[in-house]
BANUFI-753840 format. One record per residue (C-alpha): residue number from 1; residue in three letters; x, y, z. Coordinates in nm, 3 decimals, decimal comma. Each point is the difference from the previous one (the first is absolute). Layout:
<bavos>
BAVO_NUM_ALA_X_Y_Z
...
</bavos>
This chain:
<bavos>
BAVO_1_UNK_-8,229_-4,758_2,511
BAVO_2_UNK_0,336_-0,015_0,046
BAVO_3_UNK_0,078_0,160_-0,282
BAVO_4_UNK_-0,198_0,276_0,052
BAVO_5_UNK_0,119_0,044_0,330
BAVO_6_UNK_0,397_-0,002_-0,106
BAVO_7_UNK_-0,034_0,228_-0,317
BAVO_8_UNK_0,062_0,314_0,113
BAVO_9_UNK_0,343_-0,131_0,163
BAVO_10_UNK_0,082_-0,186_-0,295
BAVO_11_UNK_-0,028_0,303_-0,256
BAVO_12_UNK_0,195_0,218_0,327
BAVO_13_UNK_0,233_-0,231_0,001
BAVO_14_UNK_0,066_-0,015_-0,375
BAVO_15_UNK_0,004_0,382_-0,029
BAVO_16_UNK_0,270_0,025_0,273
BAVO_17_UNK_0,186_-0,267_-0,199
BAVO_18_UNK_-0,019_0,203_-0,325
BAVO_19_UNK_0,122_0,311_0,261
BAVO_20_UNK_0,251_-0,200_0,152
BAVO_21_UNK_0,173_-0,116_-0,345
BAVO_22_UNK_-0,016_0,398_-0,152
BAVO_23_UNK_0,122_0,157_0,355
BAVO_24_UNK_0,263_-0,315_-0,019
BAVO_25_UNK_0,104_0,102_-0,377
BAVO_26_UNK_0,024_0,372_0,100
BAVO_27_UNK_0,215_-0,038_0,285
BAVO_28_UNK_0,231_-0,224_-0,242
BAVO_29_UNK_0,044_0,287_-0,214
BAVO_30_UNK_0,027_0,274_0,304
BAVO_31_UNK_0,295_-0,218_0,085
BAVO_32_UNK_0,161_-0,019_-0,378
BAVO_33_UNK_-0,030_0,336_0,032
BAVO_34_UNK_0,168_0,020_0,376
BAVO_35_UNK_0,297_-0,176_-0,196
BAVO_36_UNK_0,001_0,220_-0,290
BAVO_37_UNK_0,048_0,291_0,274
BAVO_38_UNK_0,252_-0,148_0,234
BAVO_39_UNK_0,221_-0,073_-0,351
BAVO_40_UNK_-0,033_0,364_-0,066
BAVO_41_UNK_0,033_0,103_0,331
BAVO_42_UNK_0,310_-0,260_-0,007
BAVO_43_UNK_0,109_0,187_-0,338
BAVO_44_UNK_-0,054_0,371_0,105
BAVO_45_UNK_0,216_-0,067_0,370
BAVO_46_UNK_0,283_-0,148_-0,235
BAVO_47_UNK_-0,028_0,290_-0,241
BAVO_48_UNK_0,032_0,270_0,312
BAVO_49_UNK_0,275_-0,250_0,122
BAVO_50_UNK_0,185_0,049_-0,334
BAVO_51_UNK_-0,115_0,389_-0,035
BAVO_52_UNK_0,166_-0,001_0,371
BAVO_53_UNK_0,347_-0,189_-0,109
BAVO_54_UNK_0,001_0,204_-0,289
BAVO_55_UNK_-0,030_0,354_0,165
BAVO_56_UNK_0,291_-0,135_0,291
BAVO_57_UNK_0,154_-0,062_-0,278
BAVO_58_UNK_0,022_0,292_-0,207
BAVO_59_UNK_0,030_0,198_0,288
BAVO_60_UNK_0,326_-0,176_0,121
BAVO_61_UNK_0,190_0,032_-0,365
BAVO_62_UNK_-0,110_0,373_0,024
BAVO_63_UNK_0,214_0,039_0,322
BAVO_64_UNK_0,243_-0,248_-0,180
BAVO_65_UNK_0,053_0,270_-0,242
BAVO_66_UNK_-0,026_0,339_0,196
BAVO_67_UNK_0,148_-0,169_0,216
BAVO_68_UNK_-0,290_0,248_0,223
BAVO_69_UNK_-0,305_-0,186_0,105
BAVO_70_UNK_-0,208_0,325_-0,008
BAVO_71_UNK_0,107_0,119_-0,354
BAVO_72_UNK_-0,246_-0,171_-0,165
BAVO_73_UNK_-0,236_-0,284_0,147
BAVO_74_UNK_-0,359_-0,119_-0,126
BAVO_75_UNK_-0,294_-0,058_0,201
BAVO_76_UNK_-0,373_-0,163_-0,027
BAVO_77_UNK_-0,262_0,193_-0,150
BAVO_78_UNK_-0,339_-0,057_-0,115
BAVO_79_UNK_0,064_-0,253_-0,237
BAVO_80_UNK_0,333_0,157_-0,113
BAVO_81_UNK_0,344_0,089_0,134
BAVO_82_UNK_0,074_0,322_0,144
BAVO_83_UNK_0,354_0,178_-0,027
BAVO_84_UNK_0,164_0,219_0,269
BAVO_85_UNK_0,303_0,165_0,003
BAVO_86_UNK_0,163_0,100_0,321
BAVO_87_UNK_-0,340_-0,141_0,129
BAVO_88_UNK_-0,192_0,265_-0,187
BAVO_89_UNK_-0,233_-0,127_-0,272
BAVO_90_UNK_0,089_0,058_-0,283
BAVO_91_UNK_-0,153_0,011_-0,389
BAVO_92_UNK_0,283_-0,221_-0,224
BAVO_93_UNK_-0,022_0,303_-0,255
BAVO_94_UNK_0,194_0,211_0,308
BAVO_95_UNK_0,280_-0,298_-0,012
BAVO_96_UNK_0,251_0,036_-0,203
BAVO_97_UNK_-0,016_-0,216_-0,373
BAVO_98_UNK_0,348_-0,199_0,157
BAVO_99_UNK_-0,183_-0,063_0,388
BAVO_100_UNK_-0,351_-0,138_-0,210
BAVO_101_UNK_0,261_-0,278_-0,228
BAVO_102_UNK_0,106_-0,054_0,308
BAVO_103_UNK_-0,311_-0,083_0,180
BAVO_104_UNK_-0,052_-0,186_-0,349
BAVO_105_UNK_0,314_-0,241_0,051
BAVO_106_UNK_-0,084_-0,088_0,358
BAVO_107_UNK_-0,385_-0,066_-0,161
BAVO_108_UNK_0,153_-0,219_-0,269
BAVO_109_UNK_0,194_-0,208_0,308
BAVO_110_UNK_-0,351_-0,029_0,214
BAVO_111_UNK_-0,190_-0,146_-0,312
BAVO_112_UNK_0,232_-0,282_-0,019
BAVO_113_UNK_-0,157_-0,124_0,345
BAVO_114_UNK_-0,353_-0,026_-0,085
BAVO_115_UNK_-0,151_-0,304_0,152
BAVO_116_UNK_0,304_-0,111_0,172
BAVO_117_UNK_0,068_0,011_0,415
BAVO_118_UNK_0,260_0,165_0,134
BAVO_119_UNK_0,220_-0,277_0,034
BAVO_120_UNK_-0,048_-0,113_-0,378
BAVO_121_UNK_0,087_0,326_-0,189
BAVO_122_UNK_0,332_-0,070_-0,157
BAVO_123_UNK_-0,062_-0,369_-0,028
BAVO_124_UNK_-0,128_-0,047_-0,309
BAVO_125_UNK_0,228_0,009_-0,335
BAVO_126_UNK_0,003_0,365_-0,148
BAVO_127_UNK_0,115_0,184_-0,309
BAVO_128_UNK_0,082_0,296_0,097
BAVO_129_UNK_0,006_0,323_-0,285
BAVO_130_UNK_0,040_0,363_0,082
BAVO_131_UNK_0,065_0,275_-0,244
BAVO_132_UNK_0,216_0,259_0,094
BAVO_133_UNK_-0,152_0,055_0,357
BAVO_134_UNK_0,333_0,239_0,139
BAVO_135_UNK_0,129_0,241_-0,253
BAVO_136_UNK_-0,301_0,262_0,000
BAVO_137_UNK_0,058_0,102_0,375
BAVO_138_UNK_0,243_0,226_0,187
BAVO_139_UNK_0,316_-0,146_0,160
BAVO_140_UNK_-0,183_-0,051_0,357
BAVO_141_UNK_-0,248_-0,210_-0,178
BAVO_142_UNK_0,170_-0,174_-0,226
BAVO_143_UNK_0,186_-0,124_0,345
BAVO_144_UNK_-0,321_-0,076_0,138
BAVO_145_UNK_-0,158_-0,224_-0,301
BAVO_146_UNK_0,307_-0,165_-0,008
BAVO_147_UNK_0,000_-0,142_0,326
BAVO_148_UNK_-0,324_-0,103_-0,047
BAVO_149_UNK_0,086_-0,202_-0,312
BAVO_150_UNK_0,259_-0,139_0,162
BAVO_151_UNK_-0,209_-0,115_0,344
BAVO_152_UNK_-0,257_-0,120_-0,270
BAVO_153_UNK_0,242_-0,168_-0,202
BAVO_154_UNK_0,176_-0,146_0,334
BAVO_155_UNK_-0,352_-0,121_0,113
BAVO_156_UNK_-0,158_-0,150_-0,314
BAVO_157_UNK_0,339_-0,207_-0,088
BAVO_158_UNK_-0,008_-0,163_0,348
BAVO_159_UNK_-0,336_-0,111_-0,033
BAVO_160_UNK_0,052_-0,206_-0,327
BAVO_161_UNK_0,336_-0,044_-0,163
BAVO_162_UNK_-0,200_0,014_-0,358
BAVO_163_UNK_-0,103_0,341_0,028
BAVO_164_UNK_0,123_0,227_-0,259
BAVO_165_UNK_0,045_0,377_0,022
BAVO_166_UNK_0,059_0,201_-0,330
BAVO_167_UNK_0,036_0,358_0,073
BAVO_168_UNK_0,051_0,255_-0,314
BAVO_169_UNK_0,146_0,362_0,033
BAVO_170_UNK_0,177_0,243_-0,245
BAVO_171_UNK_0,164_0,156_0,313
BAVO_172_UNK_0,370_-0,132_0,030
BAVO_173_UNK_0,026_0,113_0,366
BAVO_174_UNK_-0,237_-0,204_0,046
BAVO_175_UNK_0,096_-0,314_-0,186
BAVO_176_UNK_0,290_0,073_0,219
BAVO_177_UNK_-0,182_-0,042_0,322
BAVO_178_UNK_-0,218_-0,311_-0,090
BAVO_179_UNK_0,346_-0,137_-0,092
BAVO_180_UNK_0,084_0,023_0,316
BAVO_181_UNK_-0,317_-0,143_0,183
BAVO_182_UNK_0,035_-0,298_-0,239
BAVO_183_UNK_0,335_-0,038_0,102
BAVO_184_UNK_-0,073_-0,006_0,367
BAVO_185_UNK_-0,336_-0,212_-0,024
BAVO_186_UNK_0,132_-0,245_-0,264
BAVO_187_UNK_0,397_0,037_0,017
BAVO_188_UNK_-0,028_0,039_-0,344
BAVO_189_UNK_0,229_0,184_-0,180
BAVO_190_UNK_-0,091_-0,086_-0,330
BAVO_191_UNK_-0,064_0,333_-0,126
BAVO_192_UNK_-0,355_0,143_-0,189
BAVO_193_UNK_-0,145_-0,003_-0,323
BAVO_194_UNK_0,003_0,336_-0,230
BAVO_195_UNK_-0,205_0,050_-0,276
BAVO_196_UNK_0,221_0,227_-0,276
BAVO_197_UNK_-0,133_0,036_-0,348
BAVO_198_UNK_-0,291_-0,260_0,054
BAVO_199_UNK_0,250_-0,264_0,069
BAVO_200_UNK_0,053_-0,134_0,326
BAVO_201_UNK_0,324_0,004_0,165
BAVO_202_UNK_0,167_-0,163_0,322
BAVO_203_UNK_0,161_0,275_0,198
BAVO_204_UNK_0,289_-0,113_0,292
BAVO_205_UNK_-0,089_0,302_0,207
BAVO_206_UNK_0,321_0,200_-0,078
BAVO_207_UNK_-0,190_0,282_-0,131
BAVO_208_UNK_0,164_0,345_-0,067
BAVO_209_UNK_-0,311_0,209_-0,156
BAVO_210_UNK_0,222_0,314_-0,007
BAVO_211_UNK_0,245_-0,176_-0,225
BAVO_212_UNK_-0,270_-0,083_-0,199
BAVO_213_UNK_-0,170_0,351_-0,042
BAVO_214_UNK_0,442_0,128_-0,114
BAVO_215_UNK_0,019_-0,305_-0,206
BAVO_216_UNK_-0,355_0,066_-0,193
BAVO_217_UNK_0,071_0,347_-0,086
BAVO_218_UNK_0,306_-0,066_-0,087
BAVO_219_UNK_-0,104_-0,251_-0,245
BAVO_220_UNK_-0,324_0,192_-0,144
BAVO_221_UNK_0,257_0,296_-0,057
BAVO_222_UNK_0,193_-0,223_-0,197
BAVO_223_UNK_-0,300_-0,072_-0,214
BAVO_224_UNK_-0,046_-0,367_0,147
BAVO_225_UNK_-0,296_-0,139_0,165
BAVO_226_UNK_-0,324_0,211_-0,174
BAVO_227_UNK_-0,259_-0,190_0,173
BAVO_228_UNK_0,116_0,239_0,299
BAVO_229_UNK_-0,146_0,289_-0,181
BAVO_230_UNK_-0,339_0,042_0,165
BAVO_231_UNK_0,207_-0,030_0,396
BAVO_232_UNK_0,339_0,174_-0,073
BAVO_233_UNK_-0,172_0,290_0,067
BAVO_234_UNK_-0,014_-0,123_0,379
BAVO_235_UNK_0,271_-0,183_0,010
BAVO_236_UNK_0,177_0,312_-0,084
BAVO_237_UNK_-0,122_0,208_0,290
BAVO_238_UNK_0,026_-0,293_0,219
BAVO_239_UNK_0,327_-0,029_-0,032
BAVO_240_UNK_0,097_0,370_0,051
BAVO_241_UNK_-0,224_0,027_0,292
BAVO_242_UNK_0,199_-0,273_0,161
BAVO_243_UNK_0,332_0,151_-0,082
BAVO_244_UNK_-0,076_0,312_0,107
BAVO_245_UNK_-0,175_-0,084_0,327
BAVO_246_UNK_0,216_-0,333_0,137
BAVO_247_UNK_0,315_0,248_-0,119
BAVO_248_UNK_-0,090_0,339_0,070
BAVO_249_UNK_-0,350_-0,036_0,179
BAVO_250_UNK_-0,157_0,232_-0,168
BAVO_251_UNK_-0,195_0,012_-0,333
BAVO_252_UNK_0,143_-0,066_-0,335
BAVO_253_UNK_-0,135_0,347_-0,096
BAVO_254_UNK_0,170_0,192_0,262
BAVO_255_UNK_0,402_-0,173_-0,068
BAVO_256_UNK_0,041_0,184_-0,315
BAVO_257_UNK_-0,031_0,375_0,135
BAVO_258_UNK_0,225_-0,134_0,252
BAVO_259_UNK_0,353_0,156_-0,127
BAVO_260_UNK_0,212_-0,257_0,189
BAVO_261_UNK_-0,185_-0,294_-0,184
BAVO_262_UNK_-0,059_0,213_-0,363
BAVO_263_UNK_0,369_0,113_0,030
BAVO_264_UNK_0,107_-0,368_-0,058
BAVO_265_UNK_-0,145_0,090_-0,361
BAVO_266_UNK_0,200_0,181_-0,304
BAVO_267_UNK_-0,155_0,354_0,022
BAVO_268_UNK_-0,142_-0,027_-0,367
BAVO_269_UNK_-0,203_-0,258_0,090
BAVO_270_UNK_-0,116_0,109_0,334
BAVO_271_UNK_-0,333_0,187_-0,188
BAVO_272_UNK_-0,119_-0,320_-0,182
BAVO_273_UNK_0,037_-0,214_0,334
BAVO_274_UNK_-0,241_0,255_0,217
BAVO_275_UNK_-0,214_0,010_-0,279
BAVO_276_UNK_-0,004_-0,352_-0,009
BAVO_277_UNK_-0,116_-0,079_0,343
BAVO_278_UNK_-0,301_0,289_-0,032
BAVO_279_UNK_-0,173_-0,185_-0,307
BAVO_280_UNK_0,084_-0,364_0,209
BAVO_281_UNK_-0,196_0,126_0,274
BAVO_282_UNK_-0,254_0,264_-0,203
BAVO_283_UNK_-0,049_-0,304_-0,295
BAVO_284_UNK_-0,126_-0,247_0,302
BAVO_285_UNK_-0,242_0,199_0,191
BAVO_286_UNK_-0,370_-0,109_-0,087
BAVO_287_UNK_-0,298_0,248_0,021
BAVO_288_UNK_-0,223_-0,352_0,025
BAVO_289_UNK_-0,096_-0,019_0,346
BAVO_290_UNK_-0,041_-0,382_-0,066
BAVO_291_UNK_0,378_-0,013_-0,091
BAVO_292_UNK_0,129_0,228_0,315
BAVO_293_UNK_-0,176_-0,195_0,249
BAVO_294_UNK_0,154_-0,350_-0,138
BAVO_295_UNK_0,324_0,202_-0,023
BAVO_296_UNK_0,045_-0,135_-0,378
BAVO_297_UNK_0,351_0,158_-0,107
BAVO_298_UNK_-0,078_-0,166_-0,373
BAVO_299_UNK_-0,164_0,306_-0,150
BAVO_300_UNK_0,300_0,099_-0,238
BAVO_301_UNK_-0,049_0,197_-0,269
BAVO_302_UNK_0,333_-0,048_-0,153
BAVO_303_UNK_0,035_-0,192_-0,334
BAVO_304_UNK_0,200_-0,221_-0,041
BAVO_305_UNK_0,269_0,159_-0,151
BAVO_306_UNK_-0,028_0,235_0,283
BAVO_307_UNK_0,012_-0,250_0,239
BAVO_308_UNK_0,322_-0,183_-0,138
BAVO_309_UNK_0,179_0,385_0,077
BAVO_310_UNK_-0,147_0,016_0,294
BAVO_311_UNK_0,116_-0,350_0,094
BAVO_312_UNK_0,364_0,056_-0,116
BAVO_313_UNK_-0,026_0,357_0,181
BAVO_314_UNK_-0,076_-0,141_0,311
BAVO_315_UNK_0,298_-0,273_0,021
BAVO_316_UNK_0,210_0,253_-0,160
BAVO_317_UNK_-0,092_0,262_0,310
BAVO_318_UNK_0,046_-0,282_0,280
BAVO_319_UNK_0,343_-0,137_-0,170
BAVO_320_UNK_0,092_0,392_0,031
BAVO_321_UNK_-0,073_0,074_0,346
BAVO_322_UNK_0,155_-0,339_0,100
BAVO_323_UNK_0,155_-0,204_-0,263
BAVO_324_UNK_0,116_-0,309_0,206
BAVO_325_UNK_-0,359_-0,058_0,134
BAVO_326_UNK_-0,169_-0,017_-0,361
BAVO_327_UNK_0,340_-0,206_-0,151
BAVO_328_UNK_-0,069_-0,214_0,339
BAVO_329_UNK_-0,399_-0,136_-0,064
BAVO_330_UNK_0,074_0,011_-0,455
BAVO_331_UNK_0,176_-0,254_-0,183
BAVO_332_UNK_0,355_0,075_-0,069
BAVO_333_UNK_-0,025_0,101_-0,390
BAVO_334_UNK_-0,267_0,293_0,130
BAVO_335_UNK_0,343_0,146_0,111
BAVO_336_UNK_0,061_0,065_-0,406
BAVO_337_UNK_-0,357_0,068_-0,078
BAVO_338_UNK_0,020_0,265_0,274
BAVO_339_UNK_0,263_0,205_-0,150
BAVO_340_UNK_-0,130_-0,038_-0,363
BAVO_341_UNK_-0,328_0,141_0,119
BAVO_342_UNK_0,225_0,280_0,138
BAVO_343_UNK_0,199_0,039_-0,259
BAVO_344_UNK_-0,364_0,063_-0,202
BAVO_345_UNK_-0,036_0,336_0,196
BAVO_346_UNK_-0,394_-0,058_-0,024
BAVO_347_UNK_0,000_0,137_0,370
BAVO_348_UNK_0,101_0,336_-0,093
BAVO_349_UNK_-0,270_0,279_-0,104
BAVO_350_UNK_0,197_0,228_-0,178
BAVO_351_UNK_0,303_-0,005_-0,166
</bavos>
């Protein structure tokens, strides 16, 4: 009887057990799931955090290099970055190629402080390497990017004494000015490394590039030094284009119809030197629109027998415009060489 009479609640009761246990179990996975969200929710508030450093970031080595806060800035967009110039959006194809590396170099800074706070970004131990990051811009920018590698450089050293920075660059100039910021930073004047001929080579920062532009021709006319074949070329215009514009400040073209400068020349010889200077300048224009936006001065089309005249012509037409300041930069015996080469009379057209 009493069995009968307790049933019912019995099986209820073992029913709302069974419930009880699978509503239990489900609200023990609704809250592995709660924790799966907050971590992600934890994850996606530290990636805006970093998206956030990142973009104060960029923005503020921008200005660093303008040296304008409204020259070029980024902003949030849908899921990207948006880029304004003057505070007008702009597309990065309407930028110029120098103002995008740029953008690119303050990127390349930002990425370095993924996952770190504020206060942590220069902490950690670095090795540093950047390729040539100056010598494609104008002078105003090359001014810029070098104040920024030099805050960078200033900021990453004082946060841990075993960083490293290795910076690479063709550009002497600028060689010239990293010099400098490593001297300041570091009081080091130890100098920089060159790499000539695949060999490296320690360099004490006494650096005279024209003398070495006089010097190479000078040598290559003498028939030394052949590896310099494939650059004489520019070397050769190089160093004419600095004569004539730290001297004269004008183009190397334009000196020789000038009769005060062409009048320092024996009259008989006058003819070969203007014709000279037209195939220097005709022989290195490029109809490669590849090669005349780099400004590449190698496209010679001189042999190189041509070339070795064209070499001796060229010292031969400084040293007679103004003999001390070729007999000043050349070795003494090119005094002798000189006048043999004159004595040649391979500088005169026509007997």
């Amino acid at each position: 009887m009493a069995f009968n009479e307790f049933e019912s609640h019995i099986r209820e009761y073992v029913a709302l057990t069974t419930e009880k246990n699978r509503i239990k179990e489900e609200l023990n996975g609704k809250k592995g799931e709660e924790e799966q969200e907050r971590i992600a929710l934890k994850e996606l508030l530290a990636q805006k955090q970093q998206v956030t450093i990142a973009l104060r970031f960029i923005n503020q080595a921008l200005s660093y290099v303008f040296f304008d806060k409204n020259r070029l800035q980024l902003k949030k967009g849908d899921g990207c970055y948006t880029l304004c110039s003057r505070k007008k959006e702009v597309k990065p194809t309407k930028i110029s190629v120098g103002e995008r590396n740029i953008i690119a170099l303050c990127y390349f800074f930002a990425t370095m402080f993924v996952n770190k706070e504020e206060k942590d970004k220069y902490k950690e131990a670095s090795l540093i390497i950047i390729d040539d990051p100056v010598s494609s811009f104008d002078f105003e920018n090359r001014v810029g990017v070098v104040s920024l590698l030099r805050w960078m450089a200033d900021q990453f050293l004082k946060g841990n004494e075993n960083t490293k920075i290795l910076i690479m660059t063709h550009d002497l100039q600028t060689v010239f000015n990293l010099q400098k910021v490593r001297e300041e930073l570091e009081n080091n004047k130890d100098g920089y490394i060159e790499l000539i001929d695949k060999k490296i080579s320690p360099q004490n920062g006494l650096h005279n590039e024209y003398k070495n532009l006089i010097v190479s021709v000078y040598e290559f006319a003498c028939g030394n030094h052949e590896e310099q074949s494939s650059v004489i070329g520019n070397q050769m215009r190089k160093l004419m284009e600095a004569y004539s514009s730290f001297v004269y400040a004008r183009s190397f073209m334009s000196i020789v119809h000038d009769d005060e400068v062409i009048g320092n020349i024996q009259g008989d010889k006058q003819l070969y030197y203007k014709n000279l200077m037209t195939r220097l300048v005709l022989n290195g224009e490029s109809h490669e629109l590849e090669a005349a936006n780099a400004m590449d001065l190698t496209g010679f089309k001189f042999t190189r027998e041509e070339k070795l005249v064209v070499a001796k012509s060229i010292i031969m037409f400084l040293y007679y415009i103004n003999p001390k300041h070729v007999t000043s930069y050349l070795p003494k015996e090119a005094v002798g060489v000189i006048n043999q080469w004159k004595d040649e009379g391979f500088d005169v057209l026509n007997d």
